[in-house]
C-alpha positions as YAML, in Angstrom:
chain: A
units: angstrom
residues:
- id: 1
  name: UNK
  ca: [49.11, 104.19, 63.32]
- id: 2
  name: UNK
  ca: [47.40, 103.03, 60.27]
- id: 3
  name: UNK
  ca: [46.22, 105.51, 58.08]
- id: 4
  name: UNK
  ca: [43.00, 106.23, 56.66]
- id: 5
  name: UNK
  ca: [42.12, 106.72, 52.91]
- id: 6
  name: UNK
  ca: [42.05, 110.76, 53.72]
- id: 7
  name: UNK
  ca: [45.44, 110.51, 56.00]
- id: 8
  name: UNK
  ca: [49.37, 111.08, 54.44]
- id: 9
  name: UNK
  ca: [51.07, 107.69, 54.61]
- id: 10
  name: UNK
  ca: [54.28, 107.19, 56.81]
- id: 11
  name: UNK
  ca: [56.35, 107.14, 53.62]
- id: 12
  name: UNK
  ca: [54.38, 110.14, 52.24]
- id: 13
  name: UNK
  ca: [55.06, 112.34, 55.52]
- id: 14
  name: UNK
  ca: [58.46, 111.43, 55.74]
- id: 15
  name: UNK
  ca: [59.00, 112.65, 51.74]
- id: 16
  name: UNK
  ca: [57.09, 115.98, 52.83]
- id: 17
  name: UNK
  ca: [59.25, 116.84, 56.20]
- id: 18
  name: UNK
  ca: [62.54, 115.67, 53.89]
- id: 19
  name: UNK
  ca: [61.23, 118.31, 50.77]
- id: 20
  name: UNK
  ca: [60.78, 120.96, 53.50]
- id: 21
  name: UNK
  ca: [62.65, 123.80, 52.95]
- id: 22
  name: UNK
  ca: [64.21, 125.99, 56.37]
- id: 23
  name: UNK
  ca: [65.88, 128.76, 56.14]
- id: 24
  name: UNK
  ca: [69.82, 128.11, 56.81]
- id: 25
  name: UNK
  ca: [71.17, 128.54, 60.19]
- id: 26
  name: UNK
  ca: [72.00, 132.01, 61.77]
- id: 27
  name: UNK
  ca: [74.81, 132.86, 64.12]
- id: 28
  name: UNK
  ca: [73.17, 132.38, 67.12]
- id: 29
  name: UNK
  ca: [75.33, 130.21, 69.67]
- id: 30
  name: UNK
  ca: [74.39, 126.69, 69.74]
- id: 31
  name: UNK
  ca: [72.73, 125.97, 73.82]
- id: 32
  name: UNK
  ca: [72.38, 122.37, 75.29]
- id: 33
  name: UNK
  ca: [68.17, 121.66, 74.33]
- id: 34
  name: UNK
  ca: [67.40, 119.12, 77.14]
- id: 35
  name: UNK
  ca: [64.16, 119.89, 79.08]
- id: 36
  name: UNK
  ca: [63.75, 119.31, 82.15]
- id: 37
  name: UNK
  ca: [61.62, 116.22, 82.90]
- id: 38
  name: UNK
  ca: [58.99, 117.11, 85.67]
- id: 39
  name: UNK
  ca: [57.39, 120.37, 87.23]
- id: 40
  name: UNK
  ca: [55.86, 123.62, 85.14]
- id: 41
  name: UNK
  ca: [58.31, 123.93, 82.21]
- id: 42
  name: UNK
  ca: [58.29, 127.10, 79.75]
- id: 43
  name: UNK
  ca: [60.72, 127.62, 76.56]
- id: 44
  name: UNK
  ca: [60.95, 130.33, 74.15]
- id: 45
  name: UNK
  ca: [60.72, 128.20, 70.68]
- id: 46
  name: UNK
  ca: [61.53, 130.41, 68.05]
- id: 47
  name: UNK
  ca: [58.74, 133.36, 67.65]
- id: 48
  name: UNK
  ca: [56.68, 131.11, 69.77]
- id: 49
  name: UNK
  ca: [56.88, 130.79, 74.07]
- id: 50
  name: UNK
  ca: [55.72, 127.08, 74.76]
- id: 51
  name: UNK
  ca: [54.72, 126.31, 78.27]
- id: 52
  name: UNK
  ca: [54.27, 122.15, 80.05]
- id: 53
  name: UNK
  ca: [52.08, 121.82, 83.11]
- id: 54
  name: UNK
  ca: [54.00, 119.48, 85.65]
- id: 55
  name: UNK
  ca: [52.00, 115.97, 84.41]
- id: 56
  name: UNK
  ca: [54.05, 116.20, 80.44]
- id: 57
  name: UNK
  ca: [57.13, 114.05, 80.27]
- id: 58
  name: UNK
  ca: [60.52, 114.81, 79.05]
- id: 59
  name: UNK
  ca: [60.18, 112.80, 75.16]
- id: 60
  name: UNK
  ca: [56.70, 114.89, 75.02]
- id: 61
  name: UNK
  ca: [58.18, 118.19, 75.69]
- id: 62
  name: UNK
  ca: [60.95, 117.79, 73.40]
- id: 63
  name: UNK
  ca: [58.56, 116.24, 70.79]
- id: 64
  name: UNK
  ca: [56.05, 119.34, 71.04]
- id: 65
  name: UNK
  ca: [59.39, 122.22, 70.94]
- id: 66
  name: UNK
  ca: [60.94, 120.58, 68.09]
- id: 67
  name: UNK
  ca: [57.76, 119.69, 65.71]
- id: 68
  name: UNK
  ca: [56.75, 123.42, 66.73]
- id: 69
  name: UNK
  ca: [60.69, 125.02, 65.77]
- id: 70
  name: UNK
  ca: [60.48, 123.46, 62.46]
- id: 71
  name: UNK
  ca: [56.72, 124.19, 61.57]
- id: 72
  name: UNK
  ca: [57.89, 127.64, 62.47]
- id: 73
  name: UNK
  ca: [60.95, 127.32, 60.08]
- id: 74
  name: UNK
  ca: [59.27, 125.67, 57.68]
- id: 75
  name: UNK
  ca: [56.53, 128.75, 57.33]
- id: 76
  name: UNK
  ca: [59.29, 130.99, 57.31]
- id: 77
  name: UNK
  ca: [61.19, 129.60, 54.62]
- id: 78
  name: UNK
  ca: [57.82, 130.13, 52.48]
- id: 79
  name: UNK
  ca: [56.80, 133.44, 53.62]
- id: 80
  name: UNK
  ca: [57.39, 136.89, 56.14]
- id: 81
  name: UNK
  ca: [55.52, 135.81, 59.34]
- id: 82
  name: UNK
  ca: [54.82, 139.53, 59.61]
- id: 83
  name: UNK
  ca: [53.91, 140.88, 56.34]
- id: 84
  name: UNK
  ca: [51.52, 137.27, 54.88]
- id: 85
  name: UNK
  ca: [50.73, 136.15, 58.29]
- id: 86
  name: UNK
  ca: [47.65, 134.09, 56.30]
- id: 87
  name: UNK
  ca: [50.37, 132.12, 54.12]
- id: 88
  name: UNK
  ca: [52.31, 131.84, 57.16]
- id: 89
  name: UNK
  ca: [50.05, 130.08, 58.95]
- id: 90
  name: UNK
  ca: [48.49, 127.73, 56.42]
- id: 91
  name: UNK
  ca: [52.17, 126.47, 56.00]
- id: 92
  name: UNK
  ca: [52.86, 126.77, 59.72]
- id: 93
  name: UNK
  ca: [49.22, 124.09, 60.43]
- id: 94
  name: UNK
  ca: [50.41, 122.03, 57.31]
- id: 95
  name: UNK
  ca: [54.25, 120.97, 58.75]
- id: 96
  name: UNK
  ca: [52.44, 120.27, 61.76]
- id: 97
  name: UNK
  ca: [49.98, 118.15, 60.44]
- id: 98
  name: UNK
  ca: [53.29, 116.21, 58.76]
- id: 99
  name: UNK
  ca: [54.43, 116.00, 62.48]
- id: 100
  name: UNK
  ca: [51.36, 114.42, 63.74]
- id: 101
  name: UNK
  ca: [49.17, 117.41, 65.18]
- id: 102
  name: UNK
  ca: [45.60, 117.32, 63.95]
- id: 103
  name: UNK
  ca: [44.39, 121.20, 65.24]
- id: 104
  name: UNK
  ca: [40.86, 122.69, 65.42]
- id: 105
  name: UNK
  ca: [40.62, 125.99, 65.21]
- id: 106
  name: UNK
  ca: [40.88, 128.82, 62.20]
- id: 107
  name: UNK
  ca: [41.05, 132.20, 61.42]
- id: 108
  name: UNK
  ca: [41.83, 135.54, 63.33]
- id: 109
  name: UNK
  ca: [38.98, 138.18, 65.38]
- id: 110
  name: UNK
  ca: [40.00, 141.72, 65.88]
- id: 111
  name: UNK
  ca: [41.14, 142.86, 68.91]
- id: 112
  name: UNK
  ca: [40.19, 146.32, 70.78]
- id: 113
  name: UNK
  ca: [41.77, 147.09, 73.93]
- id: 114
  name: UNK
  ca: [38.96, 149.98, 74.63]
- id: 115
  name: UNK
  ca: [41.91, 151.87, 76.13]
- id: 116
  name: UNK
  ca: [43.87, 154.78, 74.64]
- id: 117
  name: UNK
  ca: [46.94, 152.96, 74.45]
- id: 118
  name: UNK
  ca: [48.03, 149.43, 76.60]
- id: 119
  name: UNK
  ca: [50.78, 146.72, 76.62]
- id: 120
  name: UNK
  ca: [51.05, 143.15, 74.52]
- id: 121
  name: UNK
  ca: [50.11, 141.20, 77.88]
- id: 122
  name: UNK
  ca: [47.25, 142.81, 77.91]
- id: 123
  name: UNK
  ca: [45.38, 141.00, 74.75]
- id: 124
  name: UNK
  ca: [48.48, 137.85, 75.33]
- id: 125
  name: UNK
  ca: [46.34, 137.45, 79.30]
- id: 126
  name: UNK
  ca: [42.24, 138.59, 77.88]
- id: 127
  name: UNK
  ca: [42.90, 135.48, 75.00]
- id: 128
  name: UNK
  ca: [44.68, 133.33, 77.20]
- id: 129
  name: UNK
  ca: [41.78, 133.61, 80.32]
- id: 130
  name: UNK
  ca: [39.28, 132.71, 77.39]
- id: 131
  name: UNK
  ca: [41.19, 129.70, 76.15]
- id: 132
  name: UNK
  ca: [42.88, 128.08, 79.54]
- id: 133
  name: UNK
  ca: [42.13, 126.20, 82.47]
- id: 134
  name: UNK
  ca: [43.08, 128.10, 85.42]
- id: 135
  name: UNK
  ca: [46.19, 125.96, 86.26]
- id: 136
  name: UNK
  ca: [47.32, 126.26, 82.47]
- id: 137
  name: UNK
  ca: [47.02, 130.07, 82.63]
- id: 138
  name: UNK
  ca: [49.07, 130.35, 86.13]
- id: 139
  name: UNK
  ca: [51.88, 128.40, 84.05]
- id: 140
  name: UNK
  ca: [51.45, 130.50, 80.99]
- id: 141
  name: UNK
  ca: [51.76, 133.67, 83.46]
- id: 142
  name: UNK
  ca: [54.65, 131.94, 85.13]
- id: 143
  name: UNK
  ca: [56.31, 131.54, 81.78]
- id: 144
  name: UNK
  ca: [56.02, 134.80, 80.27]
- id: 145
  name: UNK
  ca: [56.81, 137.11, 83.54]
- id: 146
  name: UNK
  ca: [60.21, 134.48, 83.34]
- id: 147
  name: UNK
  ca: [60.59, 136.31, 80.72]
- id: 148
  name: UNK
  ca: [60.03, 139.95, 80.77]
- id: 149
  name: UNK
  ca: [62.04, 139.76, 83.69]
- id: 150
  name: UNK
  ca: [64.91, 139.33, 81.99]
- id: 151
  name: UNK
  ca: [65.75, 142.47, 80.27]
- id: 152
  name: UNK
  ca: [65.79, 143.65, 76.91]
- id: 153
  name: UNK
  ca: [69.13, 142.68, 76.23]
- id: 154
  name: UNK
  ca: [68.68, 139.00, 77.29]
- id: 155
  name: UNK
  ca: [69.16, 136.37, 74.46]
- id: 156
  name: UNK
  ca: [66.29, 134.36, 75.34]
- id: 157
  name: UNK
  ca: [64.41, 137.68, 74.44]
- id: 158
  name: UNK
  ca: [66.51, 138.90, 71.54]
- id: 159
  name: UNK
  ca: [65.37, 135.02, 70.29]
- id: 160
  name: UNK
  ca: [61.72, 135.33, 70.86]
- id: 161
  name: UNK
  ca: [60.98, 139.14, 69.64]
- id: 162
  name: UNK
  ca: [63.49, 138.81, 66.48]
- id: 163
  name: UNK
  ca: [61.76, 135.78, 65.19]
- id: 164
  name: UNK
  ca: [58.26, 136.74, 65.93]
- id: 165
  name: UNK
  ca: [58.75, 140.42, 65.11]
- id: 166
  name: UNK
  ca: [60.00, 142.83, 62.89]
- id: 167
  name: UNK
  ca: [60.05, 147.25, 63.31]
- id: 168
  name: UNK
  ca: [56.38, 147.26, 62.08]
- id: 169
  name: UNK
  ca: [54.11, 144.52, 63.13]
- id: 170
  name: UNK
  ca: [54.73, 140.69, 64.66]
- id: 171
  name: UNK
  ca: [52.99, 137.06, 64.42]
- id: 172
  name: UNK
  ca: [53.91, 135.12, 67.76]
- id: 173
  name: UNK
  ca: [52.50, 132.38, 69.71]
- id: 174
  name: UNK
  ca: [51.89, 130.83, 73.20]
- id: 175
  name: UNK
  ca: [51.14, 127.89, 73.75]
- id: 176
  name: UNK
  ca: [50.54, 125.77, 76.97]
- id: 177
  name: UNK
  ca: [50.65, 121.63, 76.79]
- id: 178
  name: UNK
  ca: [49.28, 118.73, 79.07]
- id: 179
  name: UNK
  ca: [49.08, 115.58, 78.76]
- id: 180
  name: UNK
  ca: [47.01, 112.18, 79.18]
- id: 181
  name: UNK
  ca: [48.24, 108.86, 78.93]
- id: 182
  name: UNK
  ca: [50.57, 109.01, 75.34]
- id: 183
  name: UNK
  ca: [48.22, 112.00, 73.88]
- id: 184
  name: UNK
  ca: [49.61, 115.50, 74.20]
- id: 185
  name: UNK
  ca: [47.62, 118.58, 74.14]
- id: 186
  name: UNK
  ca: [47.91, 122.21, 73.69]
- id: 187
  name: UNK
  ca: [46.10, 124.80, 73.98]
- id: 188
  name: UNK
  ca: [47.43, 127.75, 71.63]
- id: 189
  name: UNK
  ca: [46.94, 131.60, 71.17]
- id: 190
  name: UNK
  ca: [47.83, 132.93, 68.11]
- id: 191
  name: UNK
  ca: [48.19, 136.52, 67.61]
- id: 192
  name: UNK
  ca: [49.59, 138.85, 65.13]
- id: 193
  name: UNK
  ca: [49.46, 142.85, 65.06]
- id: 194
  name: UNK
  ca: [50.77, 145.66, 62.42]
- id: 195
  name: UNK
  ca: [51.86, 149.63, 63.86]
- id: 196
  name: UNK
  ca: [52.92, 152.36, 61.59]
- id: 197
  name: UNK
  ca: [55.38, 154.13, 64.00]
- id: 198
  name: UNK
  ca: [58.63, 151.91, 64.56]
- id: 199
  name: UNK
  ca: [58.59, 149.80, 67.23]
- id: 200
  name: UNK
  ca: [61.11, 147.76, 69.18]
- id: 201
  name: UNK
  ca: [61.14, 145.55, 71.91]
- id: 202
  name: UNK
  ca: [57.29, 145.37, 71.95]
- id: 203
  name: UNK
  ca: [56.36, 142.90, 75.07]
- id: 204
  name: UNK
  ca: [57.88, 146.32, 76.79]
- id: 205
  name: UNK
  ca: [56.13, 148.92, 74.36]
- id: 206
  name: UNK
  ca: [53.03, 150.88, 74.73]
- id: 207
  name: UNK
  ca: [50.91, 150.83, 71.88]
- id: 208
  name: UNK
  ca: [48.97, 153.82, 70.66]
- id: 209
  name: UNK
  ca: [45.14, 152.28, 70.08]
- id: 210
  name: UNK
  ca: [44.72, 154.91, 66.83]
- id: 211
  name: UNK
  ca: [47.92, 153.44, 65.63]
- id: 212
  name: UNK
  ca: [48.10, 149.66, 66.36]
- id: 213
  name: UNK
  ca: [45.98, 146.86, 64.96]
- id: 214
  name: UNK
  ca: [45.73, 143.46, 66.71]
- id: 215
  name: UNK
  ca: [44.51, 140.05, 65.92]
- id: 216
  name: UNK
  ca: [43.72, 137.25, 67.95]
- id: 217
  name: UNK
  ca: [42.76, 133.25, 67.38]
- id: 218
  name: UNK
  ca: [41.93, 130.42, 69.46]
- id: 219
  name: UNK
  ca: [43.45, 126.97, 68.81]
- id: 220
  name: UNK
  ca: [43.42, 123.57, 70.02]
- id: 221
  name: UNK
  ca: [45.79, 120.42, 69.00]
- id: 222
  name: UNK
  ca: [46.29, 117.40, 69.88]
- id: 223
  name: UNK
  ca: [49.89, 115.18, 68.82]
- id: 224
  name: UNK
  ca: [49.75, 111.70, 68.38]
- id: 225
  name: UNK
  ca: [52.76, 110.16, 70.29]
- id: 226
  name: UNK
  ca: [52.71, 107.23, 67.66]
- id: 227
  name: UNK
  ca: [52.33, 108.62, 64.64]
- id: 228
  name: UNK
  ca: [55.54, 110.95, 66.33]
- id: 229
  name: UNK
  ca: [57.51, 108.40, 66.87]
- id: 230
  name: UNK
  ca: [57.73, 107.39, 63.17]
- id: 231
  name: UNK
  ca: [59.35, 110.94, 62.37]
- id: 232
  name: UNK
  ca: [61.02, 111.97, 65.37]
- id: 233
  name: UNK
  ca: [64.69, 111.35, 64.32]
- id: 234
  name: UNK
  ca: [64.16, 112.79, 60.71]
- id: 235
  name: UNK
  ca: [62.97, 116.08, 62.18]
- id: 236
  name: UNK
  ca: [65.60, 116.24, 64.54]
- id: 237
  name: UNK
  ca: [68.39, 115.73, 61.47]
- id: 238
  name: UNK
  ca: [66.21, 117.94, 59.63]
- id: 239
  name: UNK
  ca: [66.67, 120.82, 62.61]
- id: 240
  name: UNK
  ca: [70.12, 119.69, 63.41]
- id: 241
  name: UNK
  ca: [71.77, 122.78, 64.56]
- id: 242
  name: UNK
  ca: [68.48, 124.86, 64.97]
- id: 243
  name: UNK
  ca: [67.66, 123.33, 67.94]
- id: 244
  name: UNK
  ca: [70.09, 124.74, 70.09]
- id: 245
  name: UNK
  ca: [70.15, 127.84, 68.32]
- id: 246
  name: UNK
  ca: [66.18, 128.48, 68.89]
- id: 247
  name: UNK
  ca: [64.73, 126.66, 71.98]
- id: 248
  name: UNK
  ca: [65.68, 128.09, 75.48]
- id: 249
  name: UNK
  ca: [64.60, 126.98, 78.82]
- id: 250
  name: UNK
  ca: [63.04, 129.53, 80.86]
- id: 251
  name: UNK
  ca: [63.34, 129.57, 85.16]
- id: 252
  name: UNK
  ca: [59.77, 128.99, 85.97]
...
């Protein structure tokens, strides 16, 4: 891909993903990351759950969980994804943009559930209906009941809420991916809330409306499979063990 006078060079991305900073490893057992290579696919990735319509191939899958894991790490190494969720994300768009992604899409809108109290899937499906097609949101669905259904205890929950949350508020994603020709797209909700009372396991919780504050944003991206290519083995190295510690394949 040959870069324009406004674009990073190949050399110049390659410096920035090598100066990123993640934080180190954790504990967390170390899982096989393969993804599967056809049918509706969906993956907890970090804080974020990342769901494939049945037309994405294997390389793009693996392409969009991994540039997404370390954009996640990479904003985490430089600030709490709860607490300076604006930082956060400015970082979070930036790595990606290093990866590839060019995104449209900014800022966060207030949410009101106009109920006394509700669950997280209810703003996770009002965002989602706004933003997907209606294939894309049965996946999305698909992906996130694959989930729930799992229990508390599960480590492919543990994964998702510990990253994306802490006792008093949370910054997570979901985003859902298709794909035409060599260009992959995805379609992403971001939200991110703050509670005063303690709060654990929140996809199960019921938040208090007095008590909770939500925030929701649209956004749309778009990864260039060739200007991928260039850095796909330097941000696997650069993930090396985080892959398998993060990314888990969901039964959809």
């Amino acid at each position: 891909m040959t870069a324009t006078p406004s674009d990073p060079t190949i050399e110049e991305r390659r410096a920035r993903i090598q100066a990123l900073l993640l934080p180190a490893p954790t504990s967390l057992p170390v899982r096989d990351v393969s993804v599967r290579e056809d049918g509706d696919g969906g993956y907890v990735d970090d804080g974020s759950l990342i769901s494939f319509v049945a037309d994405v191939s294997g390389q793009a899958r693996q392409d969009v969980l991994d540039s997404c894991l370390l954009a996640q790490l990479g904003a985490n190494a430089v600030a709490p994804r709860e607490e300076e969720v604006e930082k956060w994300y400015q970082k979070y768009k930036e790595v990606l943009g290093h990866c590839g992604w060019t995104i449209s899409g900014q800022g966060f809108d207030t949410w009101d559930s106009g109920t006394a109290s509700f669950k997280v899937d209810k703003i996770i499906f009002e965002v989602l209906a706004a933003l997907l097609t209606q294939n894309e949101l049965a996946v999305a669905t698909k992906t996130l009941d694959a989930l729930t259904k799992l229990g508390e205890d599960d480590e492919k929950v543990r994964i998702f809420e510990t990253k994306s949350s802490s006792s008093h508020g949370g910054n997570f994603q979901i985003g859902v991916c298709n794909q035409t020709n060599d260009s992959v797209a995805m379609r992403l909700g971001a939200f991110y809330y703050s509670v005063s009372q303690s709060v654990t396991n929140f996809l199960w919780f019921e938040f208090s409306s007095s008590d909770a504050h939500f925030w929701q944003g649209k956004r749309q991206a778009t990864l260039n499979d060739r200007a991928y290519a260039v850095v796909r083995d330097q941000i696997i190295t650069k993930l090396d063990v985080r892959r398998g510690q993060y990314i888990r394949d969901l039964e959809i």
